[in-house]
PDBQT receptor file of N, H, CA, C and O in Angstrom, charges set to zero:
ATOM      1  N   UNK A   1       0.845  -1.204   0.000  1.00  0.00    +0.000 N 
ATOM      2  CA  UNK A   1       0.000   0.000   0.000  1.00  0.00    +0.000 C 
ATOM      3  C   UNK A   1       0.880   1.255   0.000  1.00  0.00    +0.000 C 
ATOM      4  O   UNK A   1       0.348   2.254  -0.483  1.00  0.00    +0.000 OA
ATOM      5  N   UNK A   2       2.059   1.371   0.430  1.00  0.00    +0.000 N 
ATOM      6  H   UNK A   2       2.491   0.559   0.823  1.00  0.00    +0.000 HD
ATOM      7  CA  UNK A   2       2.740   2.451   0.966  1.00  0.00    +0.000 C 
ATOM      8  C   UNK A   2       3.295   2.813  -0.769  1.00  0.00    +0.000 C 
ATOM      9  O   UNK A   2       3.474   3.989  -1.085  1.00  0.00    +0.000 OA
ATOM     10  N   UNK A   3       3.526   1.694  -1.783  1.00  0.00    +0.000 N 
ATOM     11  H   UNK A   3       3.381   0.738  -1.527  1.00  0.00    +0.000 HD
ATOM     12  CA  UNK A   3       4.635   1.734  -2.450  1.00  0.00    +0.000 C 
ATOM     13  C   UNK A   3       3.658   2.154  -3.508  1.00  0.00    +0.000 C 
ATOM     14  O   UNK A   3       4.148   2.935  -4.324  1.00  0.00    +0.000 OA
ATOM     15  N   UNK A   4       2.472   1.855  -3.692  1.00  0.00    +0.000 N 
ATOM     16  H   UNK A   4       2.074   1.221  -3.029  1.00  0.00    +0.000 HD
ATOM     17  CA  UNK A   4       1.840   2.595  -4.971  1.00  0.00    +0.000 C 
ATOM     18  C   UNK A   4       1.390   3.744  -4.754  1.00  0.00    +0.000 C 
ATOM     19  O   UNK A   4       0.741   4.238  -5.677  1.00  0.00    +0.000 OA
ATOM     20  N   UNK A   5       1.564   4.531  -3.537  1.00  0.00    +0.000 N 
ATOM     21  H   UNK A   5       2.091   4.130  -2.787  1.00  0.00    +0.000 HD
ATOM     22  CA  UNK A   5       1.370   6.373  -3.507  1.00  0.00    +0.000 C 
ATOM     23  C   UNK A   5       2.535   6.847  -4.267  1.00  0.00    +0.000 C 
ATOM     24  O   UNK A   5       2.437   7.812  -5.026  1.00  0.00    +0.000 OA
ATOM     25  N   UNK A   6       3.745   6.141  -4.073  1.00  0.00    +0.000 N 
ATOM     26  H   UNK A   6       3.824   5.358  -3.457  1.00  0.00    +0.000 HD
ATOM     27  CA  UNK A   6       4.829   6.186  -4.919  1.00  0.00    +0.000 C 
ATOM     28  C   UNK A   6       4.997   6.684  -6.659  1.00  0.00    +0.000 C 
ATOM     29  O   UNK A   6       5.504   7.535  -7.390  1.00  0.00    +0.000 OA
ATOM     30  N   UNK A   7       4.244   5.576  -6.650  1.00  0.00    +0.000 N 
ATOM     31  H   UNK A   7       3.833   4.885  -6.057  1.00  0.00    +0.000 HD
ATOM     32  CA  UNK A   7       4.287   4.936  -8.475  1.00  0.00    +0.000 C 
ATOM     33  C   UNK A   7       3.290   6.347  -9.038  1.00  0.00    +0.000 C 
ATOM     34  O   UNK A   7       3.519   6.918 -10.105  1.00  0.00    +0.000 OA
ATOM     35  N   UNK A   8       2.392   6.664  -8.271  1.00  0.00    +0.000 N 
ATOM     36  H   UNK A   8       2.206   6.199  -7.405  1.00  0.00    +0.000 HD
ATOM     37  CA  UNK A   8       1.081   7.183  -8.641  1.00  0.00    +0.000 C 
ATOM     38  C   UNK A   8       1.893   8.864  -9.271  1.00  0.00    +0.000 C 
ATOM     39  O   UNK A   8       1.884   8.879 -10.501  1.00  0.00    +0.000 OA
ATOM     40  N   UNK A   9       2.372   9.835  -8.805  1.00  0.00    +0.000 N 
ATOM     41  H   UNK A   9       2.380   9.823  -7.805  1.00  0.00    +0.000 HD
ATOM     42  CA  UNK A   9       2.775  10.558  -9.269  1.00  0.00    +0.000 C 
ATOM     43  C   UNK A   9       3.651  10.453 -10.458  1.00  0.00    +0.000 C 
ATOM     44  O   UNK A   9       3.525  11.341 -11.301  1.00  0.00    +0.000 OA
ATOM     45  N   UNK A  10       4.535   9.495 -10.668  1.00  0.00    +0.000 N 
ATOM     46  H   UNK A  10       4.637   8.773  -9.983  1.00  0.00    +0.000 HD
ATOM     47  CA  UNK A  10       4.795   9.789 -11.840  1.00  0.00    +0.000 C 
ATOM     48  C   UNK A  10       4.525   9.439 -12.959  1.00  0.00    +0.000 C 
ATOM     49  O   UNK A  10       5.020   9.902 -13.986  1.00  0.00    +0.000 OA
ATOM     50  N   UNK A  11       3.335   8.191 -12.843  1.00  0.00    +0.000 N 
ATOM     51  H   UNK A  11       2.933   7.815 -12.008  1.00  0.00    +0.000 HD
ATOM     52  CA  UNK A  11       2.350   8.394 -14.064  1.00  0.00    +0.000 C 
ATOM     53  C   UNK A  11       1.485   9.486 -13.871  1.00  0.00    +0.000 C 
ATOM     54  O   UNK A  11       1.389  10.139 -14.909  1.00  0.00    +0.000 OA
ATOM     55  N   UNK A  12       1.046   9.781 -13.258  1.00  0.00    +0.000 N 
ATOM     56  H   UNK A  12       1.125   9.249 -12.414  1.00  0.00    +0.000 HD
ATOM     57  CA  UNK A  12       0.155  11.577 -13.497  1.00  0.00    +0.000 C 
ATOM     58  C   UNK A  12       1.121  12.115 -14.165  1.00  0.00    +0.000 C 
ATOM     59  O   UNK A  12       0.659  12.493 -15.242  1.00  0.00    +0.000 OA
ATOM     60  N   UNK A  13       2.593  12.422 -14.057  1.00  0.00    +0.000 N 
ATOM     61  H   UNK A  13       2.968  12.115 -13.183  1.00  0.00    +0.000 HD
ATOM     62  CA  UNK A  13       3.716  13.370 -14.338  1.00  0.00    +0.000 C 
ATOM     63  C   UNK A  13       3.390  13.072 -15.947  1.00  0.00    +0.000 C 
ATOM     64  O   UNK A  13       3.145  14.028 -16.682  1.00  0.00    +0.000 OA
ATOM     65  N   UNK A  14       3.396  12.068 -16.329  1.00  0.00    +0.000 N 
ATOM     66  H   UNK A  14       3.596  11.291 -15.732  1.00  0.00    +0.000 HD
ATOM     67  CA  UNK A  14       3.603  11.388 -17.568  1.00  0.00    +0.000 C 
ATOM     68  C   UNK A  14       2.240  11.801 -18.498  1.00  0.00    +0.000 C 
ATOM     69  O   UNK A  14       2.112  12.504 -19.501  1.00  0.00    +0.000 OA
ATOM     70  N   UNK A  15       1.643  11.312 -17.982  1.00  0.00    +0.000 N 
ATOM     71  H   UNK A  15       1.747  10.741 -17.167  1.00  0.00    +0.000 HD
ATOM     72  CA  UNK A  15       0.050  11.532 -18.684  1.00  0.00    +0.000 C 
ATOM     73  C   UNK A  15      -0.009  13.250 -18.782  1.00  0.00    +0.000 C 
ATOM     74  O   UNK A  15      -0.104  13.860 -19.847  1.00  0.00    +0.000 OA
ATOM     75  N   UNK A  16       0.056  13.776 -17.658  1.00  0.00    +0.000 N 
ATOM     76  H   UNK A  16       0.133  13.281 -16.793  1.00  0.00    +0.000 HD
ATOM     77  CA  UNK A  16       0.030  15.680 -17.716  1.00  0.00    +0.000 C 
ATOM     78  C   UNK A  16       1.341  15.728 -19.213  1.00  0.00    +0.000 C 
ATOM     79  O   UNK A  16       0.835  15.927 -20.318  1.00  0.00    +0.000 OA
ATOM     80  N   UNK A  17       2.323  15.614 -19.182  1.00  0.00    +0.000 N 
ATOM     81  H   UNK A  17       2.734  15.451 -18.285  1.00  0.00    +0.000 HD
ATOM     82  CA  UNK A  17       3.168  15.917 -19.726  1.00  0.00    +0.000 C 
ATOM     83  C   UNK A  17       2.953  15.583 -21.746  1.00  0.00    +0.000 C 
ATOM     84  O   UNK A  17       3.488  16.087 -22.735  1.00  0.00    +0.000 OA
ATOM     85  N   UNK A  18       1.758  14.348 -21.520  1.00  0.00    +0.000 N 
ATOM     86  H   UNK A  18       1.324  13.939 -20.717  1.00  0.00    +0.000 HD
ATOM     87  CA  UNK A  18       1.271  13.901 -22.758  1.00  0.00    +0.000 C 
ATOM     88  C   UNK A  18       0.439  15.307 -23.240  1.00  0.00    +0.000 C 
ATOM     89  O   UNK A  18       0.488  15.991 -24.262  1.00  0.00    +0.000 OA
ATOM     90  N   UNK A  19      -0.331  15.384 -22.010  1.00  0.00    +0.000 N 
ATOM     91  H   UNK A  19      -0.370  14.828 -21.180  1.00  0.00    +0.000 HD
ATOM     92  CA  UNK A  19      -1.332  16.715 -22.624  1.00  0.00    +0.000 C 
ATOM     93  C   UNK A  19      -0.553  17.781 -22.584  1.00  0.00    +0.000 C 
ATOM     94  O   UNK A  19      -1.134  18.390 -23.482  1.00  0.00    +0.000 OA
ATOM     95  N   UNK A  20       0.210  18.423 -22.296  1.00  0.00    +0.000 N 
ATOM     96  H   UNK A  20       0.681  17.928 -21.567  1.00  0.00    +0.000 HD
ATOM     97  CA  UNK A  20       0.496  19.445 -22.753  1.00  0.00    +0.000 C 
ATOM     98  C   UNK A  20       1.371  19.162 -24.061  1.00  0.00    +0.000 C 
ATOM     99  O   UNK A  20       1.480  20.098 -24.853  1.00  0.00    +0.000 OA
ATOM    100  N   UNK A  21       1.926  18.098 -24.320  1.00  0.00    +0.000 N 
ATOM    101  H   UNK A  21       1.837  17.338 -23.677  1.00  0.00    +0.000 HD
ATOM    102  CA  UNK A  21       2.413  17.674 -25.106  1.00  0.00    +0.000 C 
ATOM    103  C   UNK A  21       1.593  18.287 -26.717  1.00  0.00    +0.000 C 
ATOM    104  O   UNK A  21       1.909  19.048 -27.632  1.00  0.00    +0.000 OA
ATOM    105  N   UNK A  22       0.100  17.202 -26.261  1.00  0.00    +0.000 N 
ATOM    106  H   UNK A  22      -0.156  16.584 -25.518  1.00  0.00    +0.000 HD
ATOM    107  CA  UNK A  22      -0.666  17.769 -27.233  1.00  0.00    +0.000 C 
ATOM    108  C   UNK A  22      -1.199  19.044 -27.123  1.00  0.00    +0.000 C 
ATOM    109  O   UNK A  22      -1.567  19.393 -28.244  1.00  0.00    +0.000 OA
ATOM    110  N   UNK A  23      -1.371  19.739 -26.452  1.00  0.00    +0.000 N 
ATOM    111  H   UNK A  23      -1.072  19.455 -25.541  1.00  0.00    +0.000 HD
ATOM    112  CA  UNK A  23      -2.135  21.320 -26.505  1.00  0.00    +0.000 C 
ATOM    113  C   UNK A  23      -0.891  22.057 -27.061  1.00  0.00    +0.000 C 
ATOM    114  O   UNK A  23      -1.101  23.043 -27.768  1.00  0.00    +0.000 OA
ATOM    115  N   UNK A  24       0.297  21.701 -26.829  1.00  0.00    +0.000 N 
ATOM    116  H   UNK A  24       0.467  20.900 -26.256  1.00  0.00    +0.000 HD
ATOM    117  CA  UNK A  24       1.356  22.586 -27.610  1.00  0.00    +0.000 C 
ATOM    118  C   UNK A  24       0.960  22.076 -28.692  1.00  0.00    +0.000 C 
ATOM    119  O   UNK A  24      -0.190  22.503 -28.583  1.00  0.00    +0.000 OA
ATOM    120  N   UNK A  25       0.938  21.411 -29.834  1.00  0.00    +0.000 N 
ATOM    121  H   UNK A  25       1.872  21.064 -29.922  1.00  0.00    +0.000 HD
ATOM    122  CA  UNK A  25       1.144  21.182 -31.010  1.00  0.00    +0.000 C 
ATOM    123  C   UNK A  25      -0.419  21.364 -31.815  1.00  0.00    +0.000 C 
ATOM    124  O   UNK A  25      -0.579  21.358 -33.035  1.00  0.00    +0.000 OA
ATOM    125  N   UNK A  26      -1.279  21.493 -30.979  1.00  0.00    +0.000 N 
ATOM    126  H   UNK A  26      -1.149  21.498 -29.987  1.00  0.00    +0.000 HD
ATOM    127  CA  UNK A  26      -2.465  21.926 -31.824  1.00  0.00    +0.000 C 
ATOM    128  C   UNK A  26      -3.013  23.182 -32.033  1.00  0.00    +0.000 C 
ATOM    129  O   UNK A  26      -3.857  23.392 -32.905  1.00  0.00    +0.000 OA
ATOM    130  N   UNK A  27      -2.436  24.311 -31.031  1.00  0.00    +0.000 N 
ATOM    131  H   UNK A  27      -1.751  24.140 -30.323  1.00  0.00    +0.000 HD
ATOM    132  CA  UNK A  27      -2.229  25.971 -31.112  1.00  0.00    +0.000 C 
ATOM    133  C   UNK A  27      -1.270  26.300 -32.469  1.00  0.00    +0.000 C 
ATOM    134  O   UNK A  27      -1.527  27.045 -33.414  1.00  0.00    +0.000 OA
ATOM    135  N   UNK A  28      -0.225  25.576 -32.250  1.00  0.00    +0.000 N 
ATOM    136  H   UNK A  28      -0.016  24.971 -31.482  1.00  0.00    +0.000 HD
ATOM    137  CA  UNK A  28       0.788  25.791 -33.437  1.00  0.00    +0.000 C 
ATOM    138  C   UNK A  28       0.009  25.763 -34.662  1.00  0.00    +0.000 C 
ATOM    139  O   UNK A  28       0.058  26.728 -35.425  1.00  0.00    +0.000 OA
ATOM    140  N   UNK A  29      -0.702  24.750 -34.919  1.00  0.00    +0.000 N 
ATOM    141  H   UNK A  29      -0.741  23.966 -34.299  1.00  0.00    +0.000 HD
ATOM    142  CA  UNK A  29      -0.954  23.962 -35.932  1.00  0.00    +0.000 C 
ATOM    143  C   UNK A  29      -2.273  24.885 -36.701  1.00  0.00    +0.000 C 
ATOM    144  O   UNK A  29      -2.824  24.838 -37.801  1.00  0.00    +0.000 OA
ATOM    145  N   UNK A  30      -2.436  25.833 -35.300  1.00  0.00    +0.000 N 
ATOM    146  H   UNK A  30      -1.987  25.872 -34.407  1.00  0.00    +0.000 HD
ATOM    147  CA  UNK A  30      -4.176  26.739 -35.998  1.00  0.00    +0.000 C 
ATOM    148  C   UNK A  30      -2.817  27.876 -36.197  1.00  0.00    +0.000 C 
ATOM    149  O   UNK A  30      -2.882  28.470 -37.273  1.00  0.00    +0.000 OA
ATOM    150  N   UNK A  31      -2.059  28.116 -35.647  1.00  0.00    +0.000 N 
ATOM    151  H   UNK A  31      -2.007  27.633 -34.773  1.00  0.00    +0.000 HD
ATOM    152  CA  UNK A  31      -1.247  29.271 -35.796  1.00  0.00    +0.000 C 
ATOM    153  C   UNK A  31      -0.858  29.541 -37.376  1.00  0.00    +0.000 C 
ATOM    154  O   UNK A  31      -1.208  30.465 -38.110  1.00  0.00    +0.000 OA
ATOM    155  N   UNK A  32       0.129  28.220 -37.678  1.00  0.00    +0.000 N 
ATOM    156  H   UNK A  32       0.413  27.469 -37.081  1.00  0.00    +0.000 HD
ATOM    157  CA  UNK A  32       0.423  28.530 -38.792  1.00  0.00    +0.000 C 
ATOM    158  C   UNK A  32      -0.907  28.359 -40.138  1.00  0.00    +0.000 C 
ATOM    159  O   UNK A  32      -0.885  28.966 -41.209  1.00  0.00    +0.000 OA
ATOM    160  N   UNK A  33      -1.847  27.496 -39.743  1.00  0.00    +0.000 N 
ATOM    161  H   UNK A  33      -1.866  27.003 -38.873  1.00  0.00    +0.000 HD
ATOM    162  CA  UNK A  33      -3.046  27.765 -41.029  1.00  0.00    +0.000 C 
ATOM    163  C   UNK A  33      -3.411  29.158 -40.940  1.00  0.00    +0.000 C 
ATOM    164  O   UNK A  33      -3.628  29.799 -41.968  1.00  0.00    +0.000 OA
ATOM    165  N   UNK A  34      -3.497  29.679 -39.792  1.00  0.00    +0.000 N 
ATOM    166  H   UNK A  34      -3.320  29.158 -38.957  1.00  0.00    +0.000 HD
ATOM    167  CA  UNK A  34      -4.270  31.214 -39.968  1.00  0.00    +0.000 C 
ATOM    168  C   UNK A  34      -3.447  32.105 -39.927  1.00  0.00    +0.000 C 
ATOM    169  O   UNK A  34      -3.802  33.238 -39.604  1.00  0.00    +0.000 OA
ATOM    170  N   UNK A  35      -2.194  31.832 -40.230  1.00  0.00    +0.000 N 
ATOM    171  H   UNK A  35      -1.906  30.911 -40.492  1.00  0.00    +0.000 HD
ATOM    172  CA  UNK A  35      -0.755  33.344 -40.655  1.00  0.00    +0.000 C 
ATOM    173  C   UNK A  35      -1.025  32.709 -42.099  1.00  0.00    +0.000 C 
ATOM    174  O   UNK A  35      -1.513  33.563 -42.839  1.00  0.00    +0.000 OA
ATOM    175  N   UNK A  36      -0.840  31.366 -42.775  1.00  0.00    +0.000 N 
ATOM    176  H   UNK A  36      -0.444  30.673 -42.174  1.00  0.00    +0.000 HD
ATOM    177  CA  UNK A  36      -1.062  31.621 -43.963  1.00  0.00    +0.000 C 
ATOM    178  C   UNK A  36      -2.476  32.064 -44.774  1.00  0.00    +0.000 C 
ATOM    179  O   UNK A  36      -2.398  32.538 -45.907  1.00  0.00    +0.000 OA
ATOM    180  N   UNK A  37      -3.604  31.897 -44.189  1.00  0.00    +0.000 N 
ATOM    181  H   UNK A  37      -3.667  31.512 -43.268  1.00  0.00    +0.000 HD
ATOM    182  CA  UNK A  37      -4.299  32.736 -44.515  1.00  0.00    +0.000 C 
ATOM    183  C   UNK A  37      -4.310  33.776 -44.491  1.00  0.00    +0.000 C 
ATOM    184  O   UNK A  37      -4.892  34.318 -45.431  1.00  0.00    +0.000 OA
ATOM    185  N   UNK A  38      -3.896  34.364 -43.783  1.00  0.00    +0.000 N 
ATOM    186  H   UNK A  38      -3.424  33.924 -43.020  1.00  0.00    +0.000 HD
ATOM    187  CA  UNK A  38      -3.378  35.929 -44.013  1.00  0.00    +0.000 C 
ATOM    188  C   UNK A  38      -2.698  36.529 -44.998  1.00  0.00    +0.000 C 
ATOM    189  O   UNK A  38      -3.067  37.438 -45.741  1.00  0.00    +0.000 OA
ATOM    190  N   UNK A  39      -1.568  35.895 -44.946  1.00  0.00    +0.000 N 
ATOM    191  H   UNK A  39      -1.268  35.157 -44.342  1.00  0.00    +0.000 HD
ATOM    192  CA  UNK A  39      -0.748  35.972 -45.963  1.00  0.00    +0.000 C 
ATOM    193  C   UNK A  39      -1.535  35.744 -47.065  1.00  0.00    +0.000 C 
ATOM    194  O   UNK A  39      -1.347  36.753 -47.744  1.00  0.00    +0.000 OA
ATOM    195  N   UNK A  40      -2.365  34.978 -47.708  1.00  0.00    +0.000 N 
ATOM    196  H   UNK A  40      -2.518  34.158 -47.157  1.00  0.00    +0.000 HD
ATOM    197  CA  UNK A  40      -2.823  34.547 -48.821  1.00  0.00    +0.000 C 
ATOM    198  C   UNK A  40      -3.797  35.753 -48.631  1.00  0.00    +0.000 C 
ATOM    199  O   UNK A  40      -3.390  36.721 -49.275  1.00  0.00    +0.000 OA
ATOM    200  N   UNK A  41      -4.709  35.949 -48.095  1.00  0.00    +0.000 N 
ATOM    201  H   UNK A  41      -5.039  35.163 -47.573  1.00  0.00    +0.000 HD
ATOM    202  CA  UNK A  41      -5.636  37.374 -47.759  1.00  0.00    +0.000 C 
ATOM    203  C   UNK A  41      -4.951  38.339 -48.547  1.00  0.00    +0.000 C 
ATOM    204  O   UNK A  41      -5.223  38.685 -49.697  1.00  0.00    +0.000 OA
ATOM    205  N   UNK A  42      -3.644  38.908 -47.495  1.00  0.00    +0.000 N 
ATOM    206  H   UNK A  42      -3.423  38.627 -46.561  1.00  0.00    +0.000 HD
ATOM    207  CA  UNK A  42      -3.214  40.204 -48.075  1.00  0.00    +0.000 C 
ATOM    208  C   UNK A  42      -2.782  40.185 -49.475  1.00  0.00    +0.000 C 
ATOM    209  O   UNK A  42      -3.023  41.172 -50.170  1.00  0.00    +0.000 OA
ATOM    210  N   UNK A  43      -2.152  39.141 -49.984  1.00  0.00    +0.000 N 
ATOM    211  H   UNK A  43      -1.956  38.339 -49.420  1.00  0.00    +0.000 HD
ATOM    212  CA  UNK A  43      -1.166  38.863 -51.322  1.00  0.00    +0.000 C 
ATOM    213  C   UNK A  43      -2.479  38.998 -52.395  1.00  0.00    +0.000 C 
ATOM    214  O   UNK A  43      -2.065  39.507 -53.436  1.00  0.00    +0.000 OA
ATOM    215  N   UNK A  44      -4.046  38.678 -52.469  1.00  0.00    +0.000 N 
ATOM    216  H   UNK A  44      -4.382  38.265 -51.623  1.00  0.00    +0.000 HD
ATOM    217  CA  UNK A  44      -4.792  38.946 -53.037  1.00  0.00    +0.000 C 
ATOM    218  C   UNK A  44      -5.158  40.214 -52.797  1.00  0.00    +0.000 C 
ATOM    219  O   UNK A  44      -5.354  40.852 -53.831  1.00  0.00    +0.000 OA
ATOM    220  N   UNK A  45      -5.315  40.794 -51.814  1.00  0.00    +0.000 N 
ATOM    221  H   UNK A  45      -5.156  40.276 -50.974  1.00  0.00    +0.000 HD
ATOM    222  CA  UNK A  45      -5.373  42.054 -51.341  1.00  0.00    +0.000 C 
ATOM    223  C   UNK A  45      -4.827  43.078 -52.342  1.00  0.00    +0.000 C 
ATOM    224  O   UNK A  45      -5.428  43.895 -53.040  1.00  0.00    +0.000 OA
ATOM    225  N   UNK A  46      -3.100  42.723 -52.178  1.00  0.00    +0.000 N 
ATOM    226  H   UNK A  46      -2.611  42.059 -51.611  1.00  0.00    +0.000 HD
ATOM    227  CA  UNK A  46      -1.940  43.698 -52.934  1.00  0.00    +0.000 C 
ATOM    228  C   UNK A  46      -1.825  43.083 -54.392  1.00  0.00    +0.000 C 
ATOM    229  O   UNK A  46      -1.072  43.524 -55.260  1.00  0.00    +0.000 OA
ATOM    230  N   UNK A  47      -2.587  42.121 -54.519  1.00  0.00    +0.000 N 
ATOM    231  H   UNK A  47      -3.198  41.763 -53.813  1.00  0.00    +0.000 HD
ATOM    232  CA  UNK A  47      -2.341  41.591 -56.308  1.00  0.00    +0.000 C 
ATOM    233  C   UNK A  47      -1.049  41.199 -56.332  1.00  0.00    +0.000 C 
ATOM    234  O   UNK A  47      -0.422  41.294 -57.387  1.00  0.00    +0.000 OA
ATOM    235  N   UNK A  48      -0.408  40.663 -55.097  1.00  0.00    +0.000 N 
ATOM    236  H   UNK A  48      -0.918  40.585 -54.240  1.00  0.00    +0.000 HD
ATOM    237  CA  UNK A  48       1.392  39.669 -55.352  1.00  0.00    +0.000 C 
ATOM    238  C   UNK A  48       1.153  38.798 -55.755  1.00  0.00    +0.000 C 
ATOM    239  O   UNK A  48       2.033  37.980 -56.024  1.00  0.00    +0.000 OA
TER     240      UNK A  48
């Protein structure tokens, strides 16, 4: 009983570390579609 209060934090550590894992890479991922829309916006915009 004593030894799985143990174990228990660093799978939480692990699993937390998955999710931020993923929440970093799916901000990015709207980041760069919606700078290139922009980019594609303005470039029709300016006729480049």
């Amino acid at each position: 009983m004593h030894g799985s209060p143990t174990k228990r934090p660093t799978a939480g550590a692990r699993l937390t570390n998955c999710h931020q894992a993923r929440r970093r890479q799916v901000p990015w991922q709207l980041l760069a579609w919606l700078s290139q829309r922009a980019i594609i916006s303005v470039m029709q915009q300016y006729g480049l």
